[in-house]
N, C-alpha and C positions, 0 to 999 in steps of 0.2 A: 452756286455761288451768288452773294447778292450782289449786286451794279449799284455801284455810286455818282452818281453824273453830276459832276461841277458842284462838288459839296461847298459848303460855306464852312469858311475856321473854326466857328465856334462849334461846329459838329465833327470837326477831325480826332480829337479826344474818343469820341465816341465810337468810332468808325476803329480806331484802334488797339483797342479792349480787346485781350488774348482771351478765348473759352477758360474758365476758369470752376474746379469744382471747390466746395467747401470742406476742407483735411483737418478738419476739427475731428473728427469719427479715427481719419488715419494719424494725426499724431498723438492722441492716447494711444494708441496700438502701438506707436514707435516709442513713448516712454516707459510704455509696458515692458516691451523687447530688451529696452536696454536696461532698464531696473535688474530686471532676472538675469540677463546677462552679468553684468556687475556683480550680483550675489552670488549664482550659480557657475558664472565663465560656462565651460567648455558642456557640460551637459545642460545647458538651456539652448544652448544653440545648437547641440543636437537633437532636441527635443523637437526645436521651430525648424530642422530641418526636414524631419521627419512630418513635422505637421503641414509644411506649406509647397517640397519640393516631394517628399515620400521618399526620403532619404535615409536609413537608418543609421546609415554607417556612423561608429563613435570616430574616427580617426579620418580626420581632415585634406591633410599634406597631400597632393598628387605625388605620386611616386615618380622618380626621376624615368623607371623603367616607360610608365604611361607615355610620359612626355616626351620621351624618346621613340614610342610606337605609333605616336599618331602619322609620325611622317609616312608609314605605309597606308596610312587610312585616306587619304589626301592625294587626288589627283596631278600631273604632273605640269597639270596647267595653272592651277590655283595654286600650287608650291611657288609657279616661277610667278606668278602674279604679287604674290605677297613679298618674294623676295625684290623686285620693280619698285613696290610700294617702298619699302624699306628703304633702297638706297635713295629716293627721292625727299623722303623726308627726315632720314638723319642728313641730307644735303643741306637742306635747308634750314633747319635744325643747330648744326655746324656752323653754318653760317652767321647763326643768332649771338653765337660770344663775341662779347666786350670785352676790351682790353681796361683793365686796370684804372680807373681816375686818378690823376695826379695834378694838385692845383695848389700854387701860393700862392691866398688870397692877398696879402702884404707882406712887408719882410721880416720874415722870423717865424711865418705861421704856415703851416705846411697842411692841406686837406688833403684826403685820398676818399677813395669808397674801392670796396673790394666786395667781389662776389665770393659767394660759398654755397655751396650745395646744402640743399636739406638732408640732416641723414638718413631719417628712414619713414616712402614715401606709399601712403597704401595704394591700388589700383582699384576699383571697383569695374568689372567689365559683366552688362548683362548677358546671360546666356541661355534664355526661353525658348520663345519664338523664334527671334532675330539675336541670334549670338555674334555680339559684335567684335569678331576677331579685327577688324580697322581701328579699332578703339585701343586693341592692345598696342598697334604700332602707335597710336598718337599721343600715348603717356608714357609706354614703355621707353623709346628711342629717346624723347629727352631728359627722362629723367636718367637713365644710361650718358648721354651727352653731358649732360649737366653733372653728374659723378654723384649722384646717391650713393652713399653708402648700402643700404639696403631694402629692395622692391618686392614689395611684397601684394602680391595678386587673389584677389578672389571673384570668384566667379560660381551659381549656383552648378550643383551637380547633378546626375538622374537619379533616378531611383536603386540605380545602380554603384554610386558614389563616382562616376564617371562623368569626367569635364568633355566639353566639344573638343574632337580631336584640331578645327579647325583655330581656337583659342589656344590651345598647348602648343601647337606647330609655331602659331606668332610668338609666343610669348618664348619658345627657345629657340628661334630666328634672333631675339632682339635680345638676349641673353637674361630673360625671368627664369629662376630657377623655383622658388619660393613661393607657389600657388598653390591656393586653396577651395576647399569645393564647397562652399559656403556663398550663400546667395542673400540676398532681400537684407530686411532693414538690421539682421542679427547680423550679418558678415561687417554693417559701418559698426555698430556695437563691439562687436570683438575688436576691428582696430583700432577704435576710440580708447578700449579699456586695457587690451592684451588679455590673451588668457594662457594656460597653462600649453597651447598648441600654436596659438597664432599671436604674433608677435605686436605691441602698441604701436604704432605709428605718430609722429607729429603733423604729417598732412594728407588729406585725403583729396583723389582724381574720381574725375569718372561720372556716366551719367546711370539713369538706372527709374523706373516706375515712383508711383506716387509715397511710396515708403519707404525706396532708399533714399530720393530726395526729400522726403521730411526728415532722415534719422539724419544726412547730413547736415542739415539745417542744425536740427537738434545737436550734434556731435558738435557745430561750431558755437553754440550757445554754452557746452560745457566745458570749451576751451581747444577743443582741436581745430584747427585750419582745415576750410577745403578747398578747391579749386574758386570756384563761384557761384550764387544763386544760379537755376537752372531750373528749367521748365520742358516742358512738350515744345518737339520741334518746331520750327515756322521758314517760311521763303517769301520772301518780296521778290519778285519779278517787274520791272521797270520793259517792257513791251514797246518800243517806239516803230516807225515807219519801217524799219531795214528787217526787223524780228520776224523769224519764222514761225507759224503759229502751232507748227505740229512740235516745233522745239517748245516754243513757251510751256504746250501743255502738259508734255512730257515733263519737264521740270517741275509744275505744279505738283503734279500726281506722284513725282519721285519724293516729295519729302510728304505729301498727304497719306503715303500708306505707311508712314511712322508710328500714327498713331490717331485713334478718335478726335482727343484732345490737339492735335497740329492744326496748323491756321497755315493757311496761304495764303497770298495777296497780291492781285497783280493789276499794276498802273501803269495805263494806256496814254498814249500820247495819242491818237486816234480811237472816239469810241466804234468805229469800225471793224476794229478789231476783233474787239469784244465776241463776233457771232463769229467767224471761223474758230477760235481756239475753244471757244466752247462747243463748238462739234468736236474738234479732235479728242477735247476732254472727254467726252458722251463715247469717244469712238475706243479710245485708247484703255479708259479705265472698264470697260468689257473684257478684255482680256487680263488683267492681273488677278493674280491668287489675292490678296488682300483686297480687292476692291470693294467690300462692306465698309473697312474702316477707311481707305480714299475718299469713301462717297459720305462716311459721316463728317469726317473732317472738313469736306467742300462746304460741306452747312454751314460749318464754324470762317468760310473764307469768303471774299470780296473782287470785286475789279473795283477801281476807282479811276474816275476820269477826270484831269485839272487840265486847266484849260495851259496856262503859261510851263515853262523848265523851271521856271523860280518855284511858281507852288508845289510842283513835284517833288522840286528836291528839299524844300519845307517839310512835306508831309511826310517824304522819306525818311527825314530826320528825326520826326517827332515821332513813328512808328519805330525807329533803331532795330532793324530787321537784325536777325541771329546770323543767315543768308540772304545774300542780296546780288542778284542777277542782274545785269545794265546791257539790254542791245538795244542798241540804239546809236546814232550816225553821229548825236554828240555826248558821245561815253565820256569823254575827255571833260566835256562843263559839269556833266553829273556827278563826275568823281574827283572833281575840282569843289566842287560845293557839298560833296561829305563830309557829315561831320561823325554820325552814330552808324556803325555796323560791327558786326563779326567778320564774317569773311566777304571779302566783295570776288563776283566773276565776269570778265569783261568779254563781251561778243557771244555770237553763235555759236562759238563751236566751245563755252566754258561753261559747260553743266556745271551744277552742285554737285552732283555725283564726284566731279572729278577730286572736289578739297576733299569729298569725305571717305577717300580711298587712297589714291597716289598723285597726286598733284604734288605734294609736299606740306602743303599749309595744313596745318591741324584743323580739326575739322570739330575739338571740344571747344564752343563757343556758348557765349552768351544770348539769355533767353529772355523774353518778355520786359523786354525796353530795357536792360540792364546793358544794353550794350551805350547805351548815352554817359556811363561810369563804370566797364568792366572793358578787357581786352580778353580776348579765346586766349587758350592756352599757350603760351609758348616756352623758351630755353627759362626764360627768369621765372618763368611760374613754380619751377624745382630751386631756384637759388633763395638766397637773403641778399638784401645788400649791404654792407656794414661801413658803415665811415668810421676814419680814422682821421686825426690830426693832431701835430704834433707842435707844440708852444717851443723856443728859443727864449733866451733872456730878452733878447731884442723882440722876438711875437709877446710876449708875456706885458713887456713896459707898453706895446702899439697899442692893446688892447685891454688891460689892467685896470684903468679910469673910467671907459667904456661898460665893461662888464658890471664894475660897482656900482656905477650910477643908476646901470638898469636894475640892480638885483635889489638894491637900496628903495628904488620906486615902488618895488613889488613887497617890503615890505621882507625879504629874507636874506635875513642879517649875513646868515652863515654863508649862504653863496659870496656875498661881498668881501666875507672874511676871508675865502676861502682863497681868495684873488690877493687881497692887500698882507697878508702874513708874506707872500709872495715878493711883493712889492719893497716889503716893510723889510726882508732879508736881503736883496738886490743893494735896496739904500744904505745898510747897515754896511756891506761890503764894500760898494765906495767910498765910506768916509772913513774906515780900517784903513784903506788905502794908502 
Protein backbone atom coordinates (compact mmCIF):
# COMPACT_ATOMS: atom_id res chain seq x y z
CA UNK A 1 0.00 0.00 0.00
CA UNK A 2 1.48 3.51 -0.60
CA UNK A 3 1.63 6.18 2.64
CA UNK A 4 0.62 9.44 2.16
CA UNK A 5 2.09 11.79 4.97
CA UNK A 6 0.38 15.10 5.44
CA UNK A 7 -0.67 15.46 1.87
CA UNK A 8 -1.61 19.02 0.73
CA UNK A 9 -5.51 19.64 -0.74
CA UNK A 10 -4.52 20.22 -3.97
CA UNK A 11 -3.28 16.50 -4.20
CA UNK A 12 -6.24 14.89 -2.46
CA UNK A 13 -8.14 14.58 -5.92
CA UNK A 14 -5.41 12.56 -6.78
CA UNK A 15 -4.79 10.50 -3.95
CA UNK A 16 -8.37 9.46 -4.55
CA UNK A 17 -8.76 8.21 -7.97
CA UNK A 18 -10.34 4.47 -7.87
CA UNK A 19 -8.06 1.84 -10.39
CA UNK A 20 -10.00 2.35 -13.29
CA UNK A 21 -9.70 0.12 -16.73
CA UNK A 22 -10.64 1.46 -20.24
CA UNK A 23 -14.44 -0.63 -21.20
CA UNK A 24 -14.32 0.70 -24.59
CA UNK A 25 -13.21 -3.06 -25.84
CA UNK A 26 -16.11 -4.42 -23.10
CA UNK A 27 -19.11 -2.32 -24.16
CA UNK A 28 -19.06 -3.12 -27.75
CA UNK A 29 -19.13 -6.69 -26.45
CA UNK A 30 -22.18 -5.54 -24.35
CA UNK A 31 -23.96 -3.95 -27.47
CA UNK A 32 -23.16 -6.84 -29.25
CA UNK A 33 -24.86 -9.10 -26.66
CA UNK A 34 -27.70 -7.07 -26.59
CA UNK A 35 -28.32 -6.36 -30.44
CA UNK A 36 -28.49 -10.31 -30.92
CA UNK A 37 -30.32 -10.62 -28.07
CA UNK A 38 -33.06 -8.29 -29.28
CA UNK A 39 -33.13 -10.01 -32.66
CA UNK A 40 -32.58 -13.62 -31.72
CA UNK A 41 -34.23 -13.43 -27.74
CA UNK A 42 -34.01 -16.86 -26.23
CA UNK A 43 -31.23 -18.66 -28.57
CA UNK A 44 -28.67 -15.99 -28.51
CA UNK A 45 -28.60 -16.11 -25.00
CA UNK A 46 -28.33 -19.62 -25.31
CA UNK A 47 -25.71 -19.46 -27.50
CA UNK A 48 -23.55 -16.75 -24.96
CA UNK A 49 -24.32 -19.19 -22.63
CA UNK A 50 -22.92 -21.93 -23.97
CA UNK A 51 -19.94 -19.80 -25.12
CA UNK A 52 -18.95 -18.04 -21.85
CA UNK A 53 -20.43 -20.35 -18.98
CA UNK A 54 -20.47 -23.95 -21.22
CA UNK A 55 -23.89 -24.20 -20.67
CA UNK A 56 -25.85 -25.75 -23.39
CA UNK A 57 -28.93 -26.14 -21.86
CA UNK A 58 -31.95 -24.47 -24.34
CA UNK A 59 -34.44 -24.10 -21.14
CA UNK A 60 -33.59 -21.65 -18.63
CA UNK A 61 -36.43 -21.56 -15.56
CA UNK A 62 -34.79 -23.61 -12.43
CA UNK A 63 -37.28 -25.99 -11.73
CA UNK A 64 -39.20 -25.68 -8.52
CA UNK A 65 -38.04 -29.36 -7.84
CA UNK A 66 -34.06 -28.03 -7.79
CA UNK A 67 -34.99 -25.32 -5.52
CA UNK A 68 -36.63 -27.37 -3.40
CA UNK A 69 -33.36 -29.94 -3.25
CA UNK A 70 -30.73 -27.70 -2.48
CA UNK A 71 -32.03 -27.50 1.01
CA UNK A 72 -30.44 -31.07 1.37
CA UNK A 73 -27.17 -29.84 -0.22
CA UNK A 74 -26.62 -27.19 2.42
CA UNK A 75 -25.30 -27.69 5.83
CA UNK A 76 -27.33 -27.14 8.84
CA UNK A 77 -25.23 -24.36 10.07
CA UNK A 78 -25.27 -22.19 6.88
CA UNK A 79 -29.21 -22.91 6.64
CA UNK A 80 -29.68 -21.42 10.17
CA UNK A 81 -27.19 -18.58 9.23
CA UNK A 82 -29.01 -17.37 6.42
CA UNK A 83 -32.08 -17.77 8.08
CA UNK A 84 -30.48 -15.09 11.10
CA UNK A 85 -29.59 -13.16 8.21
CA UNK A 86 -33.11 -12.94 6.93
CA UNK A 87 -34.82 -12.05 9.90
CA UNK A 88 -32.40 -9.10 10.69
CA UNK A 89 -32.79 -7.44 7.51
CA UNK A 90 -36.43 -7.88 6.63
CA UNK A 91 -36.26 -6.23 10.46
CA UNK A 92 -34.90 -3.43 9.25
CA UNK A 93 -36.18 -3.51 6.13
CA UNK A 94 -39.79 -3.33 7.80
CA UNK A 95 -38.68 -0.77 9.53
CA UNK A 96 -38.06 1.46 6.39
CA UNK A 97 -42.09 2.08 5.45
CA UNK A 98 -43.45 5.53 5.48
CA UNK A 99 -46.56 6.31 6.34
CA UNK A 100 -48.60 8.03 3.73
CA UNK A 101 -48.02 12.13 3.11
CA UNK A 102 -50.75 14.16 3.79
CA UNK A 103 -50.37 18.09 3.62
CA UNK A 104 -52.71 21.28 3.20
CA UNK A 105 -50.49 23.51 1.77
CA UNK A 106 -53.63 26.38 2.08
CA UNK A 107 -57.07 26.23 2.23
CA UNK A 108 -58.76 24.26 -0.46
CA UNK A 109 -55.45 22.50 -1.62
CA UNK A 110 -54.98 19.29 -0.44
CA UNK A 111 -51.13 17.43 -1.32
CA UNK A 112 -50.35 13.92 -0.61
CA UNK A 113 -47.43 11.48 -2.03
CA UNK A 114 -48.09 7.98 -1.86
CA UNK A 115 -45.75 5.07 -2.37
CA UNK A 116 -46.25 2.13 -4.78
CA UNK A 117 -44.24 -0.73 -5.35
CA UNK A 118 -42.45 -1.35 -8.69
CA UNK A 119 -44.08 -4.25 -10.34
CA UNK A 120 -41.69 -6.21 -11.78
CA UNK A 121 -38.13 -6.10 -10.43
CA UNK A 122 -35.08 -8.11 -12.02
CA UNK A 123 -32.25 -9.54 -9.59
CA UNK A 124 -28.95 -9.89 -10.95
CA UNK A 125 -26.96 -12.20 -8.36
CA UNK A 126 -23.18 -13.32 -9.54
CA UNK A 127 -22.55 -16.82 -9.25
CA UNK A 128 -18.59 -17.85 -10.29
CA UNK A 129 -16.12 -17.73 -7.96
CA UNK A 130 -17.86 -15.90 -5.20
CA UNK A 131 -21.67 -16.84 -5.60
CA UNK A 132 -23.19 -14.12 -3.79
CA UNK A 133 -26.15 -15.85 -2.00
CA UNK A 134 -26.12 -12.40 0.69
CA UNK A 135 -26.91 -10.44 -2.29
CA UNK A 136 -30.09 -12.54 -2.81
CA UNK A 137 -31.29 -11.59 0.82
CA UNK A 138 -30.38 -7.88 0.17
CA UNK A 139 -32.63 -7.32 -2.95
CA UNK A 140 -34.73 -10.19 -2.54
CA UNK A 141 -36.35 -9.19 1.13
CA UNK A 142 -37.08 -5.65 0.10
CA UNK A 143 -38.39 -5.92 -2.83
CA UNK A 144 -40.75 -8.89 -1.18
CA UNK A 145 -41.36 -5.82 1.69
CA UNK A 146 -41.95 -3.38 -0.53
CA UNK A 147 -44.74 -5.82 -2.55
CA UNK A 148 -43.38 -6.25 -6.08
CA UNK A 149 -45.42 -7.81 -7.91
CA UNK A 150 -43.18 -9.99 -9.67
CA UNK A 151 -39.12 -10.98 -8.84
CA UNK A 152 -37.50 -12.22 -11.18
CA UNK A 153 -33.77 -13.67 -10.52
CA UNK A 154 -30.94 -14.62 -12.58
CA UNK A 155 -28.00 -16.02 -11.91
CA UNK A 156 -25.13 -17.82 -14.17
CA UNK A 157 -25.37 -21.77 -14.26
CA UNK A 158 -22.68 -24.77 -14.84
CA UNK A 159 -22.12 -26.48 -17.44
CA UNK A 160 -24.67 -28.52 -16.13
CA UNK A 161 -27.49 -25.97 -16.35
CA UNK A 162 -27.37 -26.16 -12.39
CA UNK A 163 -27.65 -22.79 -10.00
CA UNK A 164 -25.56 -22.79 -6.44
CA UNK A 165 -27.51 -24.78 -4.39
CA UNK A 166 -26.55 -22.12 -1.90
CA UNK A 167 -28.44 -19.12 -4.21
CA UNK A 168 -31.60 -21.26 -4.53
CA UNK A 169 -31.78 -22.12 -0.70
CA UNK A 170 -31.81 -17.92 -0.37
CA UNK A 171 -33.76 -17.09 -2.94
CA UNK A 172 -36.85 -19.61 -1.49
CA UNK A 173 -36.02 -18.69 2.07
CA UNK A 174 -37.16 -15.15 0.96
CA UNK A 175 -39.87 -16.29 -1.24
CA UNK A 176 -38.11 -16.11 -5.21
CA UNK A 177 -39.71 -18.52 -7.14
CA UNK A 178 -38.88 -17.26 -10.64
CA UNK A 179 -35.04 -17.95 -11.22
CA UNK A 180 -33.00 -18.21 -13.90
CA UNK A 181 -29.64 -19.79 -15.01
CA UNK A 182 -28.42 -17.22 -17.14
CA UNK A 183 -25.37 -15.16 -16.34
CA UNK A 184 -23.17 -12.07 -17.60
CA UNK A 185 -24.06 -9.27 -19.76
CA UNK A 186 -26.97 -11.54 -21.86
CA UNK A 187 -29.02 -12.39 -18.49
CA UNK A 188 -29.24 -7.84 -18.14
CA UNK A 189 -30.20 -8.13 -22.00
CA UNK A 190 -32.94 -10.59 -21.62
CA UNK A 191 -34.62 -8.40 -18.80
CA UNK A 192 -34.05 -5.23 -20.52
CA UNK A 193 -35.82 -6.79 -23.68
CA UNK A 194 -38.01 -10.15 -22.27
CA UNK A 195 -37.90 -12.95 -24.26
CA UNK A 196 -40.08 -15.87 -25.17
CA UNK A 197 -38.62 -17.65 -21.40
CA UNK A 198 -37.71 -14.78 -19.32
CA UNK A 199 -39.92 -12.18 -18.48
CA UNK A 200 -39.10 -7.85 -19.20
CA UNK A 201 -38.46 -6.23 -16.16
CA UNK A 202 -38.86 -2.29 -15.40
CA UNK A 203 -35.83 -2.16 -12.97
CA UNK A 204 -32.80 -3.91 -12.54
CA UNK A 205 -30.68 -4.90 -8.94
CA UNK A 206 -27.67 -6.28 -8.49
CA UNK A 207 -23.98 -6.12 -8.72
CA UNK A 208 -21.97 -8.44 -11.13
CA UNK A 209 -18.18 -8.01 -13.31
CA UNK A 210 -17.15 -5.47 -15.91
CA UNK A 211 -19.94 -6.56 -18.39
CA UNK A 212 -22.85 -6.92 -16.37
CA UNK A 213 -22.06 -3.44 -15.16
CA UNK A 214 -21.53 -2.10 -18.53
CA UNK A 215 -24.77 -3.85 -19.99
CA UNK A 216 -26.60 -2.23 -16.90
CA UNK A 217 -25.26 1.00 -17.76
CA UNK A 218 -26.18 0.29 -21.37
CA UNK A 219 -29.79 -1.24 -20.39
CA UNK A 220 -30.34 2.35 -18.56
CA UNK A 221 -29.32 4.38 -21.65
CA UNK A 222 -32.26 2.36 -23.51
CA UNK A 223 -34.66 3.11 -20.99
CA UNK A 224 -34.67 0.60 -18.15
CA UNK A 225 -33.92 1.73 -14.53
CA UNK A 226 -31.16 0.22 -12.38
CA UNK A 227 -30.40 0.23 -8.97
CA UNK A 228 -27.25 2.81 -9.39
CA UNK A 229 -23.83 3.25 -11.10
CA UNK A 230 -21.49 0.70 -9.39
CA UNK A 231 -17.97 -0.18 -9.64
CA UNK A 232 -15.27 -2.70 -7.92
CA UNK A 233 -15.56 -2.70 -4.20
CA UNK A 234 -13.70 -0.26 -1.96
CA UNK A 235 -13.23 0.46 2.23
CA UNK A 236 -12.12 3.34 4.01
CA UNK A 237 -10.85 2.49 7.35
CA UNK A 238 -10.51 5.82 9.53
CA UNK A 239 -7.74 3.86 12.10
CA UNK A 240 -7.38 6.45 15.27
CA UNK A 241 -5.52 5.78 18.68
CA UNK A 242 -8.18 3.08 20.32
CA UNK A 243 -8.15 0.78 16.78
CA UNK A 244 -6.79 -2.55 16.95
CA UNK A 245 -4.40 -3.04 14.22
CA UNK A 246 -4.98 -6.85 13.73
CA UNK A 247 -8.80 -5.54 13.24
CA UNK A 248 -7.94 -2.67 10.85
CA UNK A 249 -6.05 -5.15 8.72
CA UNK A 250 -8.41 -7.83 8.71
CA UNK A 251 -10.99 -5.39 7.32
CA UNK A 252 -8.71 -4.09 4.73
CA UNK A 253 -8.03 -7.47 3.25
CA UNK A 254 -11.94 -8.54 3.74
CA UNK A 255 -13.07 -6.24 0.97
CA UNK A 256 -9.30 -6.40 -1.01
CA UNK A 257 -10.05 -10.25 -1.89
CA UNK A 258 -13.22 -8.95 -3.81
CA UNK A 259 -11.35 -8.28 -6.43
CA UNK A 260 -8.05 -6.89 -8.35
CA UNK A 261 -9.82 -3.82 -9.38
CA UNK A 262 -10.83 -3.08 -5.10
CA UNK A 263 -9.21 -0.01 -3.51
CA UNK A 264 -8.72 0.16 0.07
CA UNK A 265 -7.84 3.10 2.08
CA UNK A 266 -7.01 3.55 5.33
CA UNK A 267 -6.44 7.04 7.49
CA UNK A 268 -4.45 7.27 10.38
CA UNK A 269 -4.88 9.48 13.12
CA UNK A 270 -1.27 8.36 14.31
CA UNK A 271 1.40 7.59 11.42
CA UNK A 272 2.56 5.10 14.03
CA UNK A 273 0.18 3.03 13.17
CA UNK A 274 0.94 2.55 9.98
CA UNK A 275 3.93 -0.29 10.72
CA UNK A 276 1.99 -2.60 12.94
CA UNK A 277 -1.05 -3.12 10.62
CA UNK A 278 1.04 -3.50 7.83
CA UNK A 279 2.64 -6.45 9.55
CA UNK A 280 -0.60 -7.92 10.31
CA UNK A 281 -1.37 -7.20 6.67
CA UNK A 282 1.94 -9.16 5.51
CA UNK A 283 0.99 -11.81 8.28
CA UNK A 284 -2.86 -12.33 7.57
CA UNK A 285 -3.11 -12.23 3.83
CA UNK A 286 -0.41 -15.40 3.86
CA UNK A 287 -3.19 -17.41 4.66
CA UNK A 288 -6.12 -16.59 2.49
CA UNK A 289 -7.24 -18.70 -0.67
CA UNK A 290 -7.54 -15.36 -2.65
CA UNK A 291 -4.47 -13.75 -1.70
CA UNK A 292 -3.09 -12.92 -5.30
CA UNK A 293 -5.99 -10.79 -5.95
CA UNK A 294 -5.72 -9.05 -2.02
CA UNK A 295 -2.23 -8.53 -2.71
CA UNK A 296 -2.99 -6.97 -6.38
CA UNK A 297 -5.62 -4.77 -4.99
CA UNK A 298 -3.23 -3.46 -2.07
CA UNK A 299 -1.35 -1.87 -5.10
CA UNK A 300 -4.39 -0.12 -6.16
CA UNK A 301 -4.57 1.03 -2.02
CA UNK A 302 -3.11 3.83 0.45
CA UNK A 303 -2.86 4.85 4.13
CA UNK A 304 -3.08 8.54 4.54
CA UNK A 305 -2.09 10.66 7.23
CA UNK A 306 -3.71 14.28 8.13
CA UNK A 307 -2.65 15.87 10.69
CA UNK A 308 -6.07 17.64 12.23
CA UNK A 309 -10.20 15.53 12.68
CA UNK A 310 -11.31 18.48 10.26
CA UNK A 311 -8.99 17.41 7.40
CA UNK A 312 -9.90 13.78 8.00
CA UNK A 313 -13.26 14.12 7.75
CA UNK A 314 -12.57 16.67 4.63
CA UNK A 315 -10.72 13.97 2.87
CA UNK A 316 -13.30 11.48 3.87
CA UNK A 317 -15.84 13.24 2.25
CA UNK A 318 -14.27 14.12 -0.79
CA UNK A 319 -13.17 10.18 -1.11
CA UNK A 320 -17.26 9.14 -0.45
CA UNK A 321 -16.21 5.61 0.60
CA UNK A 322 -18.87 2.81 -0.61
CA UNK A 323 -17.72 1.29 3.15
CA UNK A 324 -16.46 3.18 5.84
CA UNK A 325 -15.12 2.00 9.04
CA UNK A 326 -14.55 4.70 12.19
CA UNK A 327 -12.71 3.52 15.41
CA UNK A 328 -11.68 5.87 16.93
CA UNK A 329 -12.44 7.53 20.60
CA UNK A 330 -14.17 10.50 18.67
CA UNK A 331 -16.50 8.33 16.32
CA UNK A 332 -19.20 10.69 17.50
CA UNK A 333 -17.31 14.08 15.75
CA UNK A 334 -16.58 11.89 12.58
CA UNK A 335 -20.05 10.83 12.02
CA UNK A 336 -21.13 14.29 12.98
CA UNK A 337 -19.26 15.72 10.19
CA UNK A 338 -20.35 13.13 7.35
CA UNK A 339 -21.50 13.95 4.71
CA UNK A 340 -20.68 11.16 1.68
CA UNK A 341 -20.82 7.25 2.51
CA UNK A 342 -22.72 4.13 1.80
CA UNK A 343 -22.71 2.30 4.72
CA UNK A 344 -20.92 3.65 7.93
CA UNK A 345 -19.51 0.96 10.84
CA UNK A 346 -18.81 2.29 14.25
CA UNK A 347 -16.12 0.61 16.74
CA UNK A 348 -14.10 -2.40 16.97
CA UNK A 349 -16.19 -4.95 17.16
CA UNK A 350 -18.30 -3.53 13.55
CA UNK A 351 -16.65 -5.27 10.58
CA UNK A 352 -17.78 -4.76 6.98
CA UNK A 353 -18.44 -8.06 6.95
CA UNK A 354 -21.04 -7.65 9.33
CA UNK A 355 -23.52 -5.10 6.75
CA UNK A 356 -22.54 -7.48 4.06
CA UNK A 357 -24.09 -10.56 5.62
CA UNK A 358 -26.58 -10.11 8.66
CA UNK A 359 -26.23 -6.81 10.34
CA UNK A 360 -29.52 -5.92 8.58
CA UNK A 361 -28.32 -2.75 6.56
CA UNK A 362 -27.90 -3.65 2.87
CA UNK A 363 -24.90 -4.06 1.87
CA UNK A 364 -25.89 -3.01 -2.36
CA UNK A 365 -24.04 0.31 -2.09
CA UNK A 366 -22.57 2.84 -3.92
CA UNK A 367 -19.24 2.96 -5.76
CA UNK A 368 -16.48 5.28 -6.85
CA UNK A 369 -17.47 8.64 -5.27
CA UNK A 370 -21.17 8.17 -6.15
CA UNK A 371 -21.92 7.94 -2.83
CA UNK A 372 -21.66 12.21 -2.64
CA UNK A 373 -25.35 11.69 -4.83
CA UNK A 374 -26.52 7.97 -4.44
CA UNK A 375 -27.86 6.19 -1.35
CA UNK A 376 -27.33 1.95 -1.13
CA UNK A 377 -30.16 0.30 -1.60
CA UNK A 378 -32.95 0.31 0.56
CA UNK A 379 -37.19 -0.23 1.05
CA UNK A 380 -37.83 3.02 -1.64
CA UNK A 381 -35.30 1.81 -4.05
CA UNK A 382 -38.34 -1.04 -5.11
CA UNK A 383 -41.18 1.80 -4.74
CA UNK A 384 -42.22 5.26 -6.71
CA UNK A 385 -43.30 8.02 -5.04
CA UNK A 386 -46.39 9.52 -6.70
CA UNK A 387 -47.94 12.79 -5.49
CA UNK A 388 -51.40 13.57 -5.55
CA UNK A 389 -53.32 16.73 -4.94
CA UNK A 390 -56.39 17.82 -4.97
CA UNK A 391 -57.94 21.71 -5.89
CA UNK A 392 -61.55 22.80 -4.04
CA UNK A 393 -63.18 25.91 -5.42
CA UNK A 394 -61.76 27.69 -2.68
CA UNK A 395 -57.73 25.89 -3.63
CA UNK A 396 -58.61 26.66 -7.20
CA UNK A 397 -59.56 30.85 -6.66
CA UNK A 398 -56.12 30.68 -3.77
CA UNK A 399 -54.06 29.69 -6.48
CA UNK A 400 -55.69 30.46 -9.98
CA UNK A 401 -54.03 34.23 -10.48
CA UNK A 402 -50.82 32.66 -9.07
CA UNK A 403 -50.54 29.93 -11.54
CA UNK A 404 -51.53 32.34 -14.57
CA UNK A 405 -49.12 34.81 -14.06
CA UNK A 406 -46.43 32.17 -13.96
CA UNK A 407 -47.56 30.17 -17.07
CA UNK A 408 -48.26 33.71 -18.81
CA UNK A 409 -44.34 34.59 -18.02
CA UNK A 410 -43.26 31.41 -19.67
CA UNK A 411 -45.03 32.12 -22.46
CA UNK A 412 -47.70 28.97 -22.47
CA UNK A 413 -50.99 30.35 -23.05
CA UNK A 414 -52.72 26.99 -22.49
CA UNK A 415 -51.51 26.34 -19.06
CA UNK A 416 -52.95 29.70 -18.12
CA UNK A 417 -56.09 28.85 -19.97
CA UNK A 418 -56.30 25.92 -18.49
CA UNK A 419 -56.58 27.58 -14.97
CA UNK A 420 -58.81 30.73 -16.09
CA UNK A 421 -61.82 28.57 -18.04
CA UNK A 422 -61.83 27.50 -14.35
CA UNK A 423 -61.96 30.79 -12.99
CA UNK A 424 -64.03 32.05 -15.71
CA UNK A 425 -66.84 29.14 -14.75
CA UNK A 426 -66.69 29.89 -10.70
CA UNK A 427 -67.36 33.70 -11.76
CA UNK A 428 -70.08 32.94 -14.21
CA UNK A 429 -71.92 30.88 -11.17
CA UNK A 430 -71.78 33.63 -8.85
CA UNK A 431 -73.40 36.12 -10.86
CA UNK A 432 -76.29 33.19 -11.98
CA UNK A 433 -76.73 33.55 -8.45
Amino acid sequence: MKVYKYPIKDTWDAICIRPADDNTQVMETVKRVFSEVEAEGDLAIQRFNEKFDKNESSLFKIELSEILDSTSKLSDELKSSIKLAINNIKSFHTAQRQENLQVEVMPGIQCSQIAKPIDRVGIYIPGGTAPLLSTVLMLGIPAQVAGCEQIILCTPADKDGKVNPAILFAASEVGISEIYGVGGAQAIAALHYGTDQIPKVDKIFGPGNQYVTAAKQFAQMQGTAIDMPAGPSELLVLAGESSIPDFVAADLLSQAEHGVDSQVVCVVENESLIVEIEKSIEKQVADLPRKEIAQQALENSSFVVLKSIQERIDFINLYAPEHYIICSDQEQEYLDGLTNAGSVFLGNYAPESAGDYASGTNHTLPTSGFAKAYSGVNLAAFTKQITVQKLSETGIRNIGNAVIEMANAESLKAHANAVQVRLDYLNKQERDV
